[in-house]
Biopython code that builds the backbone (N, CA, C, O; Angstrom):
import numpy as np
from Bio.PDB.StructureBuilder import StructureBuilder

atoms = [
    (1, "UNK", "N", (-18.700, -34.104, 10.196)),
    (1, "UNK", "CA", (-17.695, -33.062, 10.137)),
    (1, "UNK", "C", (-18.187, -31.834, 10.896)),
    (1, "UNK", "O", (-19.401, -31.677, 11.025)),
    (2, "UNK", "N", (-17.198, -30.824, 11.482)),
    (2, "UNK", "CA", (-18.049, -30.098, 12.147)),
    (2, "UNK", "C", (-16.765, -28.927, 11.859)),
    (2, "UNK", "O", (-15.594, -29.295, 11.949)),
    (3, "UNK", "N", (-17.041, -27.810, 11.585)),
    (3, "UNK", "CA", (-16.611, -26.605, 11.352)),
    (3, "UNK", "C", (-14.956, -26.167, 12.127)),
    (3, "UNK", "O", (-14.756, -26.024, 13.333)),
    (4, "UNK", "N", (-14.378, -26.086, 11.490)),
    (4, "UNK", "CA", (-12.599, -25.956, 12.185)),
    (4, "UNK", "C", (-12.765, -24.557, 12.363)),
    (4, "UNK", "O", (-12.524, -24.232, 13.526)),
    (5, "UNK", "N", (-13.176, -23.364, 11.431)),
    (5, "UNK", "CA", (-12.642, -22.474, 10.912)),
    (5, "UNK", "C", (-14.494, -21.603, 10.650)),
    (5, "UNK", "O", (-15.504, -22.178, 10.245)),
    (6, "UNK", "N", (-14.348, -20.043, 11.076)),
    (6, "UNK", "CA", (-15.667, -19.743, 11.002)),
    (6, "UNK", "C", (-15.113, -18.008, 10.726)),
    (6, "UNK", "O", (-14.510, -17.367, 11.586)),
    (7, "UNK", "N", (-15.521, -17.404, 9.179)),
    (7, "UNK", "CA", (-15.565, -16.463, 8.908)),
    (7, "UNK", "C", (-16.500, -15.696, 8.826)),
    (7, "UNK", "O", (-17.525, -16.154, 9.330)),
    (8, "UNK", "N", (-16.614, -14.457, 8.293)),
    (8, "UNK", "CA", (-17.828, -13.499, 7.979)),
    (8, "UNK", "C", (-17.037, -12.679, 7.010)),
    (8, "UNK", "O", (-15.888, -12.244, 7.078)),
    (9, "UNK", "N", (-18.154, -12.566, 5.895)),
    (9, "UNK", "CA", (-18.108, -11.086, 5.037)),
    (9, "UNK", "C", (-19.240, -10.430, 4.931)),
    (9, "UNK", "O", (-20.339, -10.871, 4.594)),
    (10, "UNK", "N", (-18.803, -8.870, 5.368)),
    (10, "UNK", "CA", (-19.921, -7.914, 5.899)),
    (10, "UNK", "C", (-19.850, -6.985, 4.502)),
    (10, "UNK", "O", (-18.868, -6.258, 4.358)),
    (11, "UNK", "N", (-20.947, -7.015, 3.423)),
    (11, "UNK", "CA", (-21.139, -6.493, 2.432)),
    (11, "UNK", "C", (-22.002, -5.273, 2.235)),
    (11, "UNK", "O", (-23.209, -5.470, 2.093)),
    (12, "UNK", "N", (-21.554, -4.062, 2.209)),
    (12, "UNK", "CA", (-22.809, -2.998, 2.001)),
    (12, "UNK", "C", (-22.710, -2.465, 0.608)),
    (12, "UNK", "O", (-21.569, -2.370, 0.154)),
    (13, "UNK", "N", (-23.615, -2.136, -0.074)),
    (13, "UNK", "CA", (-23.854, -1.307, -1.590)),
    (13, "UNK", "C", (-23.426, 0.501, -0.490)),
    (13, "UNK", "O", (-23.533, 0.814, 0.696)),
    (14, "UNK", "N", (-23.010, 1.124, -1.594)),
    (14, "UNK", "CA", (-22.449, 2.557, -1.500)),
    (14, "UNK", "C", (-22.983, 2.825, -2.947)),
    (14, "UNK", "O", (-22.822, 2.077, -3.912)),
    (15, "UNK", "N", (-23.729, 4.171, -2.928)),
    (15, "UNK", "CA", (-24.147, 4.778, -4.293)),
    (15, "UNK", "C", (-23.376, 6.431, -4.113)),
    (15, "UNK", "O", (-23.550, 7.416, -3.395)),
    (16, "UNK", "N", (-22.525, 6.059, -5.142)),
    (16, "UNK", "CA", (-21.397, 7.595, -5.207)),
    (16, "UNK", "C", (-21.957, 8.650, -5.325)),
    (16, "UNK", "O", (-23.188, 8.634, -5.336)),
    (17, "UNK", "N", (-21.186, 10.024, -5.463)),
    (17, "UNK", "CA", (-21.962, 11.334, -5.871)),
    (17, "UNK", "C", (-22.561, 11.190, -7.602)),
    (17, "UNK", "O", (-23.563, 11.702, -8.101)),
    (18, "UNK", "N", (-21.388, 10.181, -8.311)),
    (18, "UNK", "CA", (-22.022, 10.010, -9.532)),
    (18, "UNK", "C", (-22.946, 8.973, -9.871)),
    (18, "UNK", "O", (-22.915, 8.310, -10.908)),
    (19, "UNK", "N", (-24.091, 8.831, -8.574)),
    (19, "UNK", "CA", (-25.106, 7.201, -8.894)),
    (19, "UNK", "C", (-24.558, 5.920, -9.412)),
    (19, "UNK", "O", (-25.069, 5.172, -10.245)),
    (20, "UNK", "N", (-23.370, 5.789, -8.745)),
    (20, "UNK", "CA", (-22.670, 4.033, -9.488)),
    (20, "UNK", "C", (-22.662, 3.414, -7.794)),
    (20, "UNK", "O", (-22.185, 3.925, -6.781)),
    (21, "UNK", "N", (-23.186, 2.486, -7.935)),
    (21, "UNK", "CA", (-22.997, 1.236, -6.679)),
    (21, "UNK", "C", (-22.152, 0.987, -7.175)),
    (21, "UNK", "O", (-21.946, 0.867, -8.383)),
    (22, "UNK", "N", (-20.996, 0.765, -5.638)),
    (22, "UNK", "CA", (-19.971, 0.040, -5.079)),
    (22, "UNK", "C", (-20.199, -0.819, -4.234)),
    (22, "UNK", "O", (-21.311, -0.780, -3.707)),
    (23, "UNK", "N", (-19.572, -1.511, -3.960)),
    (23, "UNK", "CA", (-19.674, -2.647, -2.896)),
    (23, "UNK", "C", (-18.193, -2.633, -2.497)),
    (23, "UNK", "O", (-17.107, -2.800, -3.052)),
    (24, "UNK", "N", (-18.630, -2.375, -1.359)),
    (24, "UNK", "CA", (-17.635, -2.566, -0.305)),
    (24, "UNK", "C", (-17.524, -3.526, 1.091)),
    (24, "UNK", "O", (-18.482, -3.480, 1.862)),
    (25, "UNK", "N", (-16.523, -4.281, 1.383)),
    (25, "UNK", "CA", (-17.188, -5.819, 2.278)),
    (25, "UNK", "C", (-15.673, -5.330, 3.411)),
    (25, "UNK", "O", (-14.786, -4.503, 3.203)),
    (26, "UNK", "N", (-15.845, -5.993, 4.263)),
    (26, "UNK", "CA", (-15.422, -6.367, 5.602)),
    (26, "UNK", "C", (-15.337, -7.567, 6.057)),
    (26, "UNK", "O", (-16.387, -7.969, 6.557)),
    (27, "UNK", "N", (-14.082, -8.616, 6.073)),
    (27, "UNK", "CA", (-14.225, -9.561, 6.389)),
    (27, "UNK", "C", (-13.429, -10.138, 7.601)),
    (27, "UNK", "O", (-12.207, -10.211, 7.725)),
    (28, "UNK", "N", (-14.406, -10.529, 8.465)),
    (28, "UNK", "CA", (-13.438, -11.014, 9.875)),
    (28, "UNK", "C", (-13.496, -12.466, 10.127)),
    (28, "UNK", "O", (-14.426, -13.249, 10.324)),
    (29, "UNK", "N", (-12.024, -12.601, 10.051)),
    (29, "UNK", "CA", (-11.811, -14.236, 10.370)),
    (29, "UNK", "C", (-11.704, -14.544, 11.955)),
    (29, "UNK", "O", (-11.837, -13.748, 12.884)),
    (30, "UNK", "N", (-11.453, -15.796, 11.991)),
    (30, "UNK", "CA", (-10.906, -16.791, 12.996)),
    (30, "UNK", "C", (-12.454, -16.605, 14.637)),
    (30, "UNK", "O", (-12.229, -16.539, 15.846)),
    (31, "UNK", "N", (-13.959, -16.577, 13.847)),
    (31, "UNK", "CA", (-15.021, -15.966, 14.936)),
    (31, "UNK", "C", (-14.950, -17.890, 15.469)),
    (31, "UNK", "O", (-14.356, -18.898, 15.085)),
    (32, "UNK", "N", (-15.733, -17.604, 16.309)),
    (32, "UNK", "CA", (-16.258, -19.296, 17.262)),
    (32, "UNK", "C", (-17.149, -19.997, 16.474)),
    (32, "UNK", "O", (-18.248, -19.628, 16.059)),
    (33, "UNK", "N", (-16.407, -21.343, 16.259)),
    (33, "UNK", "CA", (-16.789, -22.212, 15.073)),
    (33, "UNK", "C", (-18.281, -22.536, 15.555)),
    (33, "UNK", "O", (-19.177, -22.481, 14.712)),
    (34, "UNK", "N", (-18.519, -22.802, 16.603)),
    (34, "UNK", "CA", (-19.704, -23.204, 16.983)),
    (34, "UNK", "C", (-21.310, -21.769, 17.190)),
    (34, "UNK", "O", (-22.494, -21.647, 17.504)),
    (35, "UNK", "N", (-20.309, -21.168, 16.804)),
    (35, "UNK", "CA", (-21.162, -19.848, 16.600)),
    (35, "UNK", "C", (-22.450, -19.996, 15.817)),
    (35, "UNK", "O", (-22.132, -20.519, 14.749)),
    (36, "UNK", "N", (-24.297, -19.691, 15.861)),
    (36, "UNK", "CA", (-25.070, -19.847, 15.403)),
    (36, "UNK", "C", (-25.243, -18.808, 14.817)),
    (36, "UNK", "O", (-24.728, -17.821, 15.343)),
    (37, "UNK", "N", (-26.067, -18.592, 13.440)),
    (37, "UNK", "CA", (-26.836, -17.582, 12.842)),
    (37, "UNK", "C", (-27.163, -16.378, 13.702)),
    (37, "UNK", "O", (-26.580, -15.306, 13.544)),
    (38, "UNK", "N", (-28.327, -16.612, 14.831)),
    (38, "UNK", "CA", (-28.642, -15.459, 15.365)),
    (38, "UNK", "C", (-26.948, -14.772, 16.231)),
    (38, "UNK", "O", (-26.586, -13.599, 16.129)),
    (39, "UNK", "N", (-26.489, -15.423, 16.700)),
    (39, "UNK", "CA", (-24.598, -14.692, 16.975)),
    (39, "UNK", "C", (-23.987, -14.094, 16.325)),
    (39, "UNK", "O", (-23.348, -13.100, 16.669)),
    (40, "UNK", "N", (-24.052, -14.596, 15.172)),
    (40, "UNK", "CA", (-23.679, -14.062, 13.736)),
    (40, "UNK", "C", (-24.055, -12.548, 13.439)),
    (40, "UNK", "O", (-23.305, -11.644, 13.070)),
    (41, "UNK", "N", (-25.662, -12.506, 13.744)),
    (41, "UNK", "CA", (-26.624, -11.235, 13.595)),
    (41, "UNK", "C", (-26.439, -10.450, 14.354)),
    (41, "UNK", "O", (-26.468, -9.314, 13.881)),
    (42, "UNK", "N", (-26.206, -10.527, 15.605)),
    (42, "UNK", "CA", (-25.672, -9.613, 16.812)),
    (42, "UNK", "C", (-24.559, -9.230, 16.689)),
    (42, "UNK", "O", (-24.327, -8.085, 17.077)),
    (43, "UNK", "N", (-23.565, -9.956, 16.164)),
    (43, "UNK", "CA", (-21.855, -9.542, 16.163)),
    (43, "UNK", "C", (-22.095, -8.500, 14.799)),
    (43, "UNK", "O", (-21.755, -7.331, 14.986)),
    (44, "UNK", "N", (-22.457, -8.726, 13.928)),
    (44, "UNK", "CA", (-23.009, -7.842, 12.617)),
    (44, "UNK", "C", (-23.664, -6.496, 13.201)),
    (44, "UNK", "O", (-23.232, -5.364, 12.986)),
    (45, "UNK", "N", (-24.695, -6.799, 13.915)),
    (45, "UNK", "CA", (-24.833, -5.705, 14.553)),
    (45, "UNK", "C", (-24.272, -4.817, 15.132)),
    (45, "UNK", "O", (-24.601, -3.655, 14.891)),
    (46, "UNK", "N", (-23.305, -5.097, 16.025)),
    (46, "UNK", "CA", (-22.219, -4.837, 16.985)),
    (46, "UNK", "C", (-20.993, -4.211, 15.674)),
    (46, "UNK", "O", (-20.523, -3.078, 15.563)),
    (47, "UNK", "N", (-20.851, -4.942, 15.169)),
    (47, "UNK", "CA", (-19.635, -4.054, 14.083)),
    (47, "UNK", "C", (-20.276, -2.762, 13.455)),
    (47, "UNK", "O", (-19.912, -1.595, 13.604)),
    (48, "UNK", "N", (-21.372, -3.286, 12.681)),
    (48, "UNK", "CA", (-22.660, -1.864, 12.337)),
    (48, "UNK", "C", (-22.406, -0.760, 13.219)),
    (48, "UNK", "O", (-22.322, 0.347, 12.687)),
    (49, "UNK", "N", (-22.281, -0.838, 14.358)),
    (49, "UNK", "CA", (-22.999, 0.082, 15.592)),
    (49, "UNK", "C", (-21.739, 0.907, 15.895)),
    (49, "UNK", "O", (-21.659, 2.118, 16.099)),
    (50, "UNK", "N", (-20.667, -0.127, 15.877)),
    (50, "UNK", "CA", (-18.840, 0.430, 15.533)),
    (50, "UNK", "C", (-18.375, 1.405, 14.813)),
    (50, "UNK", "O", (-17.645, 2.322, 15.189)),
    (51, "UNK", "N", (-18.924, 1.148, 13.467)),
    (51, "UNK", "CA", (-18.117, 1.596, 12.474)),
    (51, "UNK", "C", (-18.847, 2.555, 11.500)),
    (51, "UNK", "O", (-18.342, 3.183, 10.569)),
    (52, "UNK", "N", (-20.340, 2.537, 11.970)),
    (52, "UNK", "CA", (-21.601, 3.150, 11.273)),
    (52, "UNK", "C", (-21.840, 2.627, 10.166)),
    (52, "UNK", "O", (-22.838, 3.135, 9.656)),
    (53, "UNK", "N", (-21.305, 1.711, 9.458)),
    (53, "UNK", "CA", (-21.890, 1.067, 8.314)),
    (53, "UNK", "C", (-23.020, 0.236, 8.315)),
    (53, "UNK", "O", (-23.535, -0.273, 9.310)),
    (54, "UNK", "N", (-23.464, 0.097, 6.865)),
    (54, "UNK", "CA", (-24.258, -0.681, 6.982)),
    (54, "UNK", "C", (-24.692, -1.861, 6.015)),
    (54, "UNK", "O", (-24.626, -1.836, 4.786)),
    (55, "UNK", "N", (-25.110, -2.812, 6.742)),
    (55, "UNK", "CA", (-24.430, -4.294, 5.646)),
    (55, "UNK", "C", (-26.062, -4.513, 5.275)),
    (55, "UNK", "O", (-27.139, -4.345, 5.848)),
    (56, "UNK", "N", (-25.475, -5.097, 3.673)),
    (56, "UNK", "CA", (-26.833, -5.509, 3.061)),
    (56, "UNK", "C", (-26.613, -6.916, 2.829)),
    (56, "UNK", "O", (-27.485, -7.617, 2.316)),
    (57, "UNK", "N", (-25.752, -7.256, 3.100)),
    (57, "UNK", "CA", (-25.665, -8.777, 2.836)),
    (57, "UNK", "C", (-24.499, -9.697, 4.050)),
    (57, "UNK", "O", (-23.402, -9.187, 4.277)),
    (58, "UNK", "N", (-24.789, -10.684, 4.557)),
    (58, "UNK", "CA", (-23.652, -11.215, 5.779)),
    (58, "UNK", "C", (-23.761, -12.479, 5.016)),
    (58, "UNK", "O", (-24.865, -12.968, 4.779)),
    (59, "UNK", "N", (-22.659, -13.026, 4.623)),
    (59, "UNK", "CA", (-21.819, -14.091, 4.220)),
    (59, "UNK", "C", (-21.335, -14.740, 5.200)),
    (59, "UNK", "O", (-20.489, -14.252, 5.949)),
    (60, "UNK", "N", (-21.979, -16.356, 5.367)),
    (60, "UNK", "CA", (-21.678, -17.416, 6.610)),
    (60, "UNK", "C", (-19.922, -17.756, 5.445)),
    (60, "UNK", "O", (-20.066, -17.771, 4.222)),
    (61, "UNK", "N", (-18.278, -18.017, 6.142)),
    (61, "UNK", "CA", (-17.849, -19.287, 5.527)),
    (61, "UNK", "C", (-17.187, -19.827, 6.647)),
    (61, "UNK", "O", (-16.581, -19.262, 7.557)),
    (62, "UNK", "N", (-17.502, -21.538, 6.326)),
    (62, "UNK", "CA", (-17.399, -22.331, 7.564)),
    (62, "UNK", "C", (-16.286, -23.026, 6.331)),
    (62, "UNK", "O", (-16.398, -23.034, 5.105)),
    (63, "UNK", "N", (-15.289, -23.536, 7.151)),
    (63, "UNK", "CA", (-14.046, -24.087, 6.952)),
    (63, "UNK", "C", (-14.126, -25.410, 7.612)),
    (63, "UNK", "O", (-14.219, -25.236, 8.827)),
    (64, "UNK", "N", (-14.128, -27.090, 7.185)),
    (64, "UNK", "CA", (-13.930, -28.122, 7.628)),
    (64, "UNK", "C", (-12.667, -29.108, 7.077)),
    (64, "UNK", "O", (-12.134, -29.346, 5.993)),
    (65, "UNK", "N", (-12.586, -29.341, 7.842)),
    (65, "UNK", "CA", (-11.172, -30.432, 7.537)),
    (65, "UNK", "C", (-11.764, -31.932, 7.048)),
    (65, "UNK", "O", (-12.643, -32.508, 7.688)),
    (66, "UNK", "N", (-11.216, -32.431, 5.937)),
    (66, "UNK", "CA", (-11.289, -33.250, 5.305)),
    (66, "UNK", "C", (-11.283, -34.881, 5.757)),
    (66, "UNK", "O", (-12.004, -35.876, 5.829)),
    (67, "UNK", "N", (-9.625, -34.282, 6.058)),
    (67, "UNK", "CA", (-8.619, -35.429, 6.357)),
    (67, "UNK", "C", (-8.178, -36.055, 7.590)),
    (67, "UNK", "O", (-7.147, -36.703, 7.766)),
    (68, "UNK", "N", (-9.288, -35.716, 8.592)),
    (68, "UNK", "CA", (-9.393, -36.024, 9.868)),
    (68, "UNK", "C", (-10.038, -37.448, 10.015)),
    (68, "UNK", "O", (-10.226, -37.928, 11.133)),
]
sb = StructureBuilder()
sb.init_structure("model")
sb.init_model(0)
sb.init_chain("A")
sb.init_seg("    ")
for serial, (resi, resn, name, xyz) in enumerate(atoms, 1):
    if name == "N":
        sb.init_residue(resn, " ", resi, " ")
    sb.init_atom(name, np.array(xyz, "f"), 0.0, 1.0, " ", f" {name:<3s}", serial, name[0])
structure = sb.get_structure()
């Protein structure tokens, strides 16, 4: 089976003015199924560098079809 479908969720902790972590995520669909880990890390990077956030956690989800 090999990957139809290739997401990301970009997760950072936020600590408020009143010391409570939040988590707040970013998730971008429909990236290149054949896309590797280190691609993954650069495009993460590249959004980071965008938007000034910053992720403490990157979530691989790979989507495969079953019934093929």
């Amino acid at each position: 089976m090999t990957a139809t479908k290739l997401s990301i969720i970009l997760t950072q902790n936020i600590v408020t003015s009143e010391g409570k972590v939040t988590k707040a995520t970013r998730k971008i669909n429909n990236l290149k199924p054949s896309a590797n880990k280190a691609d993954i890390q650069v495009f993460a990077e590249t959004i980071e560098a965008l938007t000034g956030e910053n992720y403490d956690t990157i979530e691989i989800v790979k989507t495969e079809a079953i019934n093929e």
